[in-house]
ZAVEXNU-358115 format. One record per residue: residue in three letters; z, y, x negated of N, C-alpha, C in turn. Coordinates in steps of 0.05 Angstrom, whole numbers, plus 32768, in hexadecimal, padded with zeros to 4 digits. Layout:
N
ALAZYXZYXZYX;...
//
This chain:
359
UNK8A42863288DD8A2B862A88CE8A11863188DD;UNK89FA863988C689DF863E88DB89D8862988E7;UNK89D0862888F689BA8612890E89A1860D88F9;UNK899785F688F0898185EF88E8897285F488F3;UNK895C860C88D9894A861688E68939860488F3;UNK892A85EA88E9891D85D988F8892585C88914;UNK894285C9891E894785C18931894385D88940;UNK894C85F2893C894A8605894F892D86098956;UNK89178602894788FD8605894C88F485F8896A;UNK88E48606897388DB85F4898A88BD85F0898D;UNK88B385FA8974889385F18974888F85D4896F;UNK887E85CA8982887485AB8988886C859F8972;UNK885885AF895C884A85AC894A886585998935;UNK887F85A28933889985928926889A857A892B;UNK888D856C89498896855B895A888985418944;UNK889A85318940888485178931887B8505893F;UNK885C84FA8935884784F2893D885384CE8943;UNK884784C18956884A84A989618831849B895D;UNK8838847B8957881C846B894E881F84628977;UNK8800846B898287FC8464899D87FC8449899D;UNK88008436898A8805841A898F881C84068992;UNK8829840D897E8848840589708857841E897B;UNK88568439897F8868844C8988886D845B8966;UNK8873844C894F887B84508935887B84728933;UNK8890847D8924888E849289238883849E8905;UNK887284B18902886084B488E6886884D988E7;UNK886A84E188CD887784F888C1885A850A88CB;UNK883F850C88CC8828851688C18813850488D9;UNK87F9851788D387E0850788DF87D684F388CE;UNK87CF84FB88B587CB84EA889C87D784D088A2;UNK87FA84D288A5880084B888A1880084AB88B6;UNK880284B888D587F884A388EC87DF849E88EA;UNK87C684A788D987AB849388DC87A8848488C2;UNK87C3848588AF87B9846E889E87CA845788A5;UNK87E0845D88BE87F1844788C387DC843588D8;UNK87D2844E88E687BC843C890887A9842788F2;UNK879E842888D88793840A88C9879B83FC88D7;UNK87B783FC88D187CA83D988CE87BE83C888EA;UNK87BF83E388FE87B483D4891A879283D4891D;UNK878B83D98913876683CA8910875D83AA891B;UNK877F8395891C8778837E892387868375893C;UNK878A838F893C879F838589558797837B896E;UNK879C8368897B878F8363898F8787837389A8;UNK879C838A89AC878F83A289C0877C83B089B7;UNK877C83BC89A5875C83C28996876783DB8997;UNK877A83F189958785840689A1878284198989;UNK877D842F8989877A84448973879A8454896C;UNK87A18457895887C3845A895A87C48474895E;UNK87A88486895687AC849F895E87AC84B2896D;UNK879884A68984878884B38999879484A089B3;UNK8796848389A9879A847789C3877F846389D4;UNK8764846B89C7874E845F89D08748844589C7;UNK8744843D89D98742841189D78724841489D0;UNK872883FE89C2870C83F189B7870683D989C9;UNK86EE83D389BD86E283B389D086E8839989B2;UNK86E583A7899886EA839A898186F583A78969;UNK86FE83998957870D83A4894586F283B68927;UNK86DB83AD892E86C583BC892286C483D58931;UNK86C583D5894886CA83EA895886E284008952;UNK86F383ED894A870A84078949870F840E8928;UNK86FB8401891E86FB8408890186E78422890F;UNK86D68419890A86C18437890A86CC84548916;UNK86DA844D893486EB845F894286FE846E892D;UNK8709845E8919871B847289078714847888EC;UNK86F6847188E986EF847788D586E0848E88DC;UNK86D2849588F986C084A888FE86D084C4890F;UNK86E584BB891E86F784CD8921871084D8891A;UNK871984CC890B873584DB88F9873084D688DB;UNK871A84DB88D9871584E388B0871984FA88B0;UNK87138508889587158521888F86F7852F888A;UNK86F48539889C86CE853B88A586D18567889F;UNK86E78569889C86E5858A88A186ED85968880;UNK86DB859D887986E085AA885886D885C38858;UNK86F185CD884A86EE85E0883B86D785F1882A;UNK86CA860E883186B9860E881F86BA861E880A;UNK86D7861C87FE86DD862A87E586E4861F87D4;UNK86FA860C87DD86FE85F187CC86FD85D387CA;UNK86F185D287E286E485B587E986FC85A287F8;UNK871585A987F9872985998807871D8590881E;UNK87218578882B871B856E88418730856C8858;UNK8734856C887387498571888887338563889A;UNK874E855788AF873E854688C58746855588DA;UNK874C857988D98741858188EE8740859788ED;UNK873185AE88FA872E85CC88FF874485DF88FA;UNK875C85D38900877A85DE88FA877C85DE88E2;UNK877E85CA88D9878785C188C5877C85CF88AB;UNK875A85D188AF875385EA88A0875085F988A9;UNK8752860D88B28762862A88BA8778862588A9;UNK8786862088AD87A3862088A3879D8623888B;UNK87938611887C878E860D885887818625884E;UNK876986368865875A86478853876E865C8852;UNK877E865D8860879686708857879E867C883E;UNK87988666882A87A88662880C878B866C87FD;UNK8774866F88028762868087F6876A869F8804;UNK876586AA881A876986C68822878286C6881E;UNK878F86C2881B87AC86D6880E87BC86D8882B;UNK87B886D1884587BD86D5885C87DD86CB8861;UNK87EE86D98866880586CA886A881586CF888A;UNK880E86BF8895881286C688B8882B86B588C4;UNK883A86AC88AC8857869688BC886B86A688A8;UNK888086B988C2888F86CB88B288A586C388B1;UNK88BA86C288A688D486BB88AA88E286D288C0;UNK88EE86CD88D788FF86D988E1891686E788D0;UNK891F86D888B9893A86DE88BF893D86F18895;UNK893086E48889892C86FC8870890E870F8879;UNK88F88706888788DB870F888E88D08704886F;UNK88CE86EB886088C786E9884F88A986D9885B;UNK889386E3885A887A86D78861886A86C1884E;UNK886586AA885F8854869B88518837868B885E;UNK881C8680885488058679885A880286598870;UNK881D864D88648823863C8878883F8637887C;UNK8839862F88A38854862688B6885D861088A0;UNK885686038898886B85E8888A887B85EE887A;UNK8869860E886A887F861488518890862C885E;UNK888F86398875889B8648888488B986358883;UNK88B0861B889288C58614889988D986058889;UNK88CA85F5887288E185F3885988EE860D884C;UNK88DF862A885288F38640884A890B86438855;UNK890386388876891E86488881893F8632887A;UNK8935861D8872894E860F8865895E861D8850;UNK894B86348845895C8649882F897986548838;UNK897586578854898186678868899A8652886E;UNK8999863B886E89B28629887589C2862A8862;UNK89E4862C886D89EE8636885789FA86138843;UNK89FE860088588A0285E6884B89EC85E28838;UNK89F085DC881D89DC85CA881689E785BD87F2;UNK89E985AA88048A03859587F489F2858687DB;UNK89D4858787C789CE858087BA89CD859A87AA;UNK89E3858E879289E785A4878189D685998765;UNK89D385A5875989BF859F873889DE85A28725;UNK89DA8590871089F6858B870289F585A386E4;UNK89D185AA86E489D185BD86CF89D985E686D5;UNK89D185E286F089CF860486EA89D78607870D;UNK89E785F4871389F985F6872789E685FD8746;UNK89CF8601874889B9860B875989C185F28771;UNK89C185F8878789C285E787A289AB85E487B3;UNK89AB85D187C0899685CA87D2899985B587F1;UNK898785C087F9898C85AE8815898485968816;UNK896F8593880689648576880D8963856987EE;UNK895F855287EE896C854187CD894C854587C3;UNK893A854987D78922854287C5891F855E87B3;UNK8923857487C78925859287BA893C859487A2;UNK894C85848796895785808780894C8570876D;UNK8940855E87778938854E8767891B855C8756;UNK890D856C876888FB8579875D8903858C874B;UNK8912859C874F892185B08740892C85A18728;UNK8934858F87258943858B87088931857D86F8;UNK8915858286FA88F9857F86EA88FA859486DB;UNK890985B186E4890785C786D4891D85C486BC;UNK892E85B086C2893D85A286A7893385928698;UNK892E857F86A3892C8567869788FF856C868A;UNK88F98581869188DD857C868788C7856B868F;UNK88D7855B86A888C8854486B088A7855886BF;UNK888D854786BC887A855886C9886B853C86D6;UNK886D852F86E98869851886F58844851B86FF;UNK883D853587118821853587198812853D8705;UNK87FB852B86FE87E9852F86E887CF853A86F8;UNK87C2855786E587A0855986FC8791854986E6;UNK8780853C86FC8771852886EF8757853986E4;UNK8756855486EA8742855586DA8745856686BD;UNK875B857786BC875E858186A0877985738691;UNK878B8567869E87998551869487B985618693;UNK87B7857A86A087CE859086A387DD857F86B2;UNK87F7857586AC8813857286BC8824858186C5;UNK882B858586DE883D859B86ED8863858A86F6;UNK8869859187098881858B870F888D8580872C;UNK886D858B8737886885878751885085868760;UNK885A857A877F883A85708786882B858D8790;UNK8836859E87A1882F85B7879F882985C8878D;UNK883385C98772882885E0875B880B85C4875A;UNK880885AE875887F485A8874C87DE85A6875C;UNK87DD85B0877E87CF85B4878B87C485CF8786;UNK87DA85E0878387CC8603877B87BD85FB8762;UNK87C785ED874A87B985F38734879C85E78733;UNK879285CC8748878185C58753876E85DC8758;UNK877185F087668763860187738752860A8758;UNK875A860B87488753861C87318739860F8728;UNK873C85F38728871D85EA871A870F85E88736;UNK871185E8875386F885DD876986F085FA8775;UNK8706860C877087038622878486F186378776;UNK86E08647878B86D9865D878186E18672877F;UNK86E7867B875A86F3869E876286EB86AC876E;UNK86F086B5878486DA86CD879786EC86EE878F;UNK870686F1878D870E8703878A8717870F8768;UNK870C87228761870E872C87498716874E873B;UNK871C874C872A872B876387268715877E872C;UNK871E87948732871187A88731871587BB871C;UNK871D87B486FE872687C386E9871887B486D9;UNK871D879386D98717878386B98700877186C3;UNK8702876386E186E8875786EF86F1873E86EA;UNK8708873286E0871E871886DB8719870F8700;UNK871486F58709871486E88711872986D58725;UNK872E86DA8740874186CA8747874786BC8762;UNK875286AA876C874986978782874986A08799;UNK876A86B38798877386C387AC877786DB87B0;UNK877586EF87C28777870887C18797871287B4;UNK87A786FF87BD87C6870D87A787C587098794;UNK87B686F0878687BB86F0876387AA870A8757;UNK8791870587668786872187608795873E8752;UNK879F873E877087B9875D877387C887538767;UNK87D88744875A87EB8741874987E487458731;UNK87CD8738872087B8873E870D87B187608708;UNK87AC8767871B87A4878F871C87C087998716;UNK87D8878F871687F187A6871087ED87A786F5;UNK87E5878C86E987E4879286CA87D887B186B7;UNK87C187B086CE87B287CD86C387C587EC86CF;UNK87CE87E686E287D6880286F487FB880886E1;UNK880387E386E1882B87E886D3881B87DC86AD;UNK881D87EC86A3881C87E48683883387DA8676;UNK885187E28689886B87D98684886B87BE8676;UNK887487B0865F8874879286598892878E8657;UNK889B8781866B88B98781867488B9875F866B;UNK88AB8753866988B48733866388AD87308641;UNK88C7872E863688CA872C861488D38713860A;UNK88C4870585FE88C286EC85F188DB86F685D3;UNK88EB86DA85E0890886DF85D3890E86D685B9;UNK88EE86CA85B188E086BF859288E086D58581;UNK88C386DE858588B786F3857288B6870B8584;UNK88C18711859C88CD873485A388AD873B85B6;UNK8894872785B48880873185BF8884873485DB;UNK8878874685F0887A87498600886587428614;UNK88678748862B8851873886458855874C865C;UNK883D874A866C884587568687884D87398695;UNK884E872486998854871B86AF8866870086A1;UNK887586F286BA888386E186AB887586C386A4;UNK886286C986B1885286A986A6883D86AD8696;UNK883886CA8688882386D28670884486C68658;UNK885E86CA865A886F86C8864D887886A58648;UNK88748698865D887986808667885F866F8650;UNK8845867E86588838866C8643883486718626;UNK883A8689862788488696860C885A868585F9;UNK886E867E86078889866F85FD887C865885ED;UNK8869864385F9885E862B85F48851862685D5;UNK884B863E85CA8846864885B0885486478594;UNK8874864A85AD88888643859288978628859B;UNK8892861F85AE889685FC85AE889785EE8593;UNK88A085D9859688A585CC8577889385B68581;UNK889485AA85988883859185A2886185A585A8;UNK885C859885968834859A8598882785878597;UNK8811858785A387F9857485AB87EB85748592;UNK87E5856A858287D78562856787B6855A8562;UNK87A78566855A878885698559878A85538545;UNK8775853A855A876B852285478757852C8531;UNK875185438533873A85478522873E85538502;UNK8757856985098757857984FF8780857E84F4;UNK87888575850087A3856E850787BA8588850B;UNK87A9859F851A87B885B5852A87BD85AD853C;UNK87DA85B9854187F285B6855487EC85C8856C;UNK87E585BF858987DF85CD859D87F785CB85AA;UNK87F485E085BE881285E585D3880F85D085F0;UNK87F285C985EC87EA85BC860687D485AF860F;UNK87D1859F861D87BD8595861F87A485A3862A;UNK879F85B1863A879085C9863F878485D88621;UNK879685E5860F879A85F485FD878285E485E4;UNK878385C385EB877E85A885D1876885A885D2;UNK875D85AC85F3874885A58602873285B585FB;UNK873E85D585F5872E85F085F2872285E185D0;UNK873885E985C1873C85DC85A3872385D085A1;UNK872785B585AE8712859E85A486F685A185A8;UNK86E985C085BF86D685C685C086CF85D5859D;UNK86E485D9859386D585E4857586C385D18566;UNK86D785B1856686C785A4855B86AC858F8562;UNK86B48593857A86938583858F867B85978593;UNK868485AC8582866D85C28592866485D185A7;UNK867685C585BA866F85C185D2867D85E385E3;UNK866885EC85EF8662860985FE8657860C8616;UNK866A8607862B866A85FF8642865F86178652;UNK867086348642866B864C8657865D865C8651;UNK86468664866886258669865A862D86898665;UNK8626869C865A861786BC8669860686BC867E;UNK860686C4868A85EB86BD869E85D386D78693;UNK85E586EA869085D78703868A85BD86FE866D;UNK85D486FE865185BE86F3863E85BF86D88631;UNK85D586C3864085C786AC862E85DE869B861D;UNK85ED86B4861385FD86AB860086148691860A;UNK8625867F85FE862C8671860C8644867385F9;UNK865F866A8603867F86688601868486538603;UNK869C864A85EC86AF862E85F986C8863B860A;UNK86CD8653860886E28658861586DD86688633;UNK86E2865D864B86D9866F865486EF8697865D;UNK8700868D864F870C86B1864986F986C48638;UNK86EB86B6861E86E286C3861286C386CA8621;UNK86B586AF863786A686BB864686A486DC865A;UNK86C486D4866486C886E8867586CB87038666;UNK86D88703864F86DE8716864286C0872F863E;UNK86A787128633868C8724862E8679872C8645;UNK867F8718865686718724866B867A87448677;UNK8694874D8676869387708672868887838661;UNK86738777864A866387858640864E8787864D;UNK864A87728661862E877E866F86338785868A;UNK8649878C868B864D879A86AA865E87B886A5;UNK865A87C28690865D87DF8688867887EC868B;UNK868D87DF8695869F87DB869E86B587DD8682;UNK86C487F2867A86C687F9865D86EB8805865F;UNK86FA87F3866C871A87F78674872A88078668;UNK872787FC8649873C880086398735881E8625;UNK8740883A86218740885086158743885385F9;UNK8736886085E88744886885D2875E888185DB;UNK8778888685D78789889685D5878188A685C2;UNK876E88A485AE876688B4859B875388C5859B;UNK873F88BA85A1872688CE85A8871388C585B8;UNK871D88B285CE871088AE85E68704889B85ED;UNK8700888B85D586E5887985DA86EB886385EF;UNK86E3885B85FC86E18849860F86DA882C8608;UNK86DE8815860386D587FA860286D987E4861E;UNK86CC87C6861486C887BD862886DE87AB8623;UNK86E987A6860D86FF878E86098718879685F8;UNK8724878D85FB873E879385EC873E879C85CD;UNK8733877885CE872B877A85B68720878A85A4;UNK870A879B85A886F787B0859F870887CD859E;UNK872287C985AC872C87E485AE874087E18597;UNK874087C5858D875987C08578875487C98566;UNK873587BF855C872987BC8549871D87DA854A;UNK871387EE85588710880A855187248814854B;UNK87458819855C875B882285538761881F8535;UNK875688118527875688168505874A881E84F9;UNK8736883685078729884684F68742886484F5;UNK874B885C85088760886D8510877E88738502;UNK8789885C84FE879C885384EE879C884A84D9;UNK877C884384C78776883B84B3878C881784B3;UNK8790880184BF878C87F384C3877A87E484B0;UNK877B87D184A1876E87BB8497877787A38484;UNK876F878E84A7878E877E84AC877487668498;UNK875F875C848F874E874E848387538757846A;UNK8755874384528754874D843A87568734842C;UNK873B873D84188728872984038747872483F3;UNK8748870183ED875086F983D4874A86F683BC;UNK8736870483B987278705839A872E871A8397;UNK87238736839E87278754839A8736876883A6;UNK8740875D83BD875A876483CC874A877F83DC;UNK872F878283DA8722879683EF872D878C840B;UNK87318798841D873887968436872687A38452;UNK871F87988469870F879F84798726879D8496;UNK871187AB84AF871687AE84BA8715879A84D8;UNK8701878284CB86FB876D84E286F7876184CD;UNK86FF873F84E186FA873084C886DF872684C6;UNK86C1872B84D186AB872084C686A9873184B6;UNK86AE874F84A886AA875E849886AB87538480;UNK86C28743847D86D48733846B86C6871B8465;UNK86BE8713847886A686F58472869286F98467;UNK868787198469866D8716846086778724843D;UNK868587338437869687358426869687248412;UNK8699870A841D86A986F68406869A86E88401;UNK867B86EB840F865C86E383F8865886F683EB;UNK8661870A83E0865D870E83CC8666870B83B5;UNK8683870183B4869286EC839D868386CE839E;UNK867986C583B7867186A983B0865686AA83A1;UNK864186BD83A6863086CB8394863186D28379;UNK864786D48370865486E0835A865A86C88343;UNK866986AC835486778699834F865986848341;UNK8644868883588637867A8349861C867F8339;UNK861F86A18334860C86AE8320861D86A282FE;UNK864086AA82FC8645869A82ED8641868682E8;UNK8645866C82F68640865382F28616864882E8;UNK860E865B82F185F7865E82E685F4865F82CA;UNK8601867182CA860D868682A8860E8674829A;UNK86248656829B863386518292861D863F8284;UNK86108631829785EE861B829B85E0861D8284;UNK85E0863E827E85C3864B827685CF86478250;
//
């Protein structure tokens, strides 16, 4: 059997932390300075983390309130760390930096902690088996997490868009998304992203056109498996239900967008001219009209546009396409405001008669 990778380790940093008062042994720094509280009254006056005596227990409050807080933040996403290490380490997960390699597959990752729950991949015991799809694991908690992907359970809620995940880590990444700034962005579409790999993962879209992930519904296709993943949620039978209006959403995110129809409410402004969005995709989408930036080709006769969309909607001068069509006269157009303005002229019509009828 392999040798546990964490016993074979001999970096100190593994070693767990001691309360300098009680001796108590604590997993983390976090949790030896929320345990050193308990001793705030203690009659030695003793700091559980550092070891430094006080003259009073006001004294050793202040001592751990002024030296083991979290005084060192982040300035991309505002996380806080109570030390210089500690962020280093974190800004990792913005630069894309991955410097803790696995010896033994070379599978690289941004941090030692998750380095080292990989290398348990590598042990061949691992006696917590899942009763659905037979999958094993070393440790009960790493099953227990995993059979969320059965049971649907999504326990971490973000408190600020109300998205439920499966775990405490996906809901720290998905965190990033509302505090962090996108600094890295496409160099084809100008799409937006936290880290330099989502980025580069985002750019194959333009370079592989291949759509290898097929929705096993309606046959539509995707480049990636989680454009497919939120795809799926569309043909869910369980939907979120509009108090207003009583459409069936796939999600709470999805309800959220929705309900800006009926509040009015247009959060995402242009900077350039003004105009303002509830969505901000459809922000992103128009802001490539004023950055000249024109991706997508006619195969036909060349023309260049800035959005997809625009290339749909020309491709039917091409194919003669005309997917809008009047229920009064069955004329048919090519976009549907063509069609809207269209169908004042039956309502024009509707009440020159009714005039008629008056007179």
């Amino acid at each position: 059997m392999m040798q546990s990778p964490l016993k074979a380790s001999t970096d100190n940093s593994d070693a767990p932390l001691s309360c300098k008062v009680c001796r108590a042994l604590c997993g983390s720094t976090n949790v030896l300075i929320k345990h050193s509280w308990s001793h705030v009254d203690d009659p030695e006056r003793l700091c559980g983390v550092c070891g430094e005596e006080k003259e009073s227990a006001e004294e050793l409050k202040s001592h751990l309130h002024q030296s083991h807080q979290k005084t060192h933040s982040c300035n991309i996403c505002g996380k806080c760390f109570l030390t210089v290490v500690g962020l280093n380490r974190h800004a990792t997960l913005h630069t894309g930096e991955r410097p803790y390699k696995c010896d033994i597959c070379h599978k690289a990752y941004t941090l030692k902690s998750t380095l080292r729950l990989h290398r348990w991949e590598h042990v061949e015991e691992k006696p917590h088996k899942c009763d659905v799809c037979n999958q094993s694991f070393v440790f009960k908690q790493q099953l227990r997490i995993h059979s969320r992907i059965h049971t649907g359970e999504k326990p971490y809620r973000c408190d600020e868009c109300g998205k439920s995940v499966s775990d405490f880590r996906s809901l720290s990444r998905h965190k990033l998304g509302h505090a962090g700034e996108k600094r890295y962005s496409c160099q084809v579409c100008g799409k937006r992203f936290l880290t330099p790999g989502k980025a580069k993962q985002h750019e194959k879209i333009h370079t592989d056109r291949d759509k290898t992930h097929l929705c096993d519904v309606c046959c539509k296709a995707f480049h990636t498996g989680g454009q497919l993943k939120a795809h799926l949620k569309t043909h869910s039978e369980e939907k979120i239900v509009c108090s207003e209006c009583g459409k069936g959403l796939s999600s709470q995110g999805a309800l959220r967008r929705h309900m800006m129809i009926h509040t009015g409410e247009r959060p995402y402004g242009c900077s350039d001219c003004g105009r303002t969005f509830n969505c901000r995709n459809i922000l992103r989408a128009h802001l490539k009209t004023h950055s000249g930036i024109k991706p997508f080709v006619c195969g036909v006769c060349g023309k260049a546009c800035a959005r997809k969309e625009h290339l749909t909607v020309h491709m039917r001068t091409h194919n003669g396409e005309r997917p809008y069509q009047c229920t009064v006269c069955d004329k048919a157009f090519t976009q549907s405001h063509c069609l809207k303005t269209h169908m004042r002229s039956h309502q024009g019509e509707e009440q020159s008669a009714v005039d008629g009828q008056k007179s």
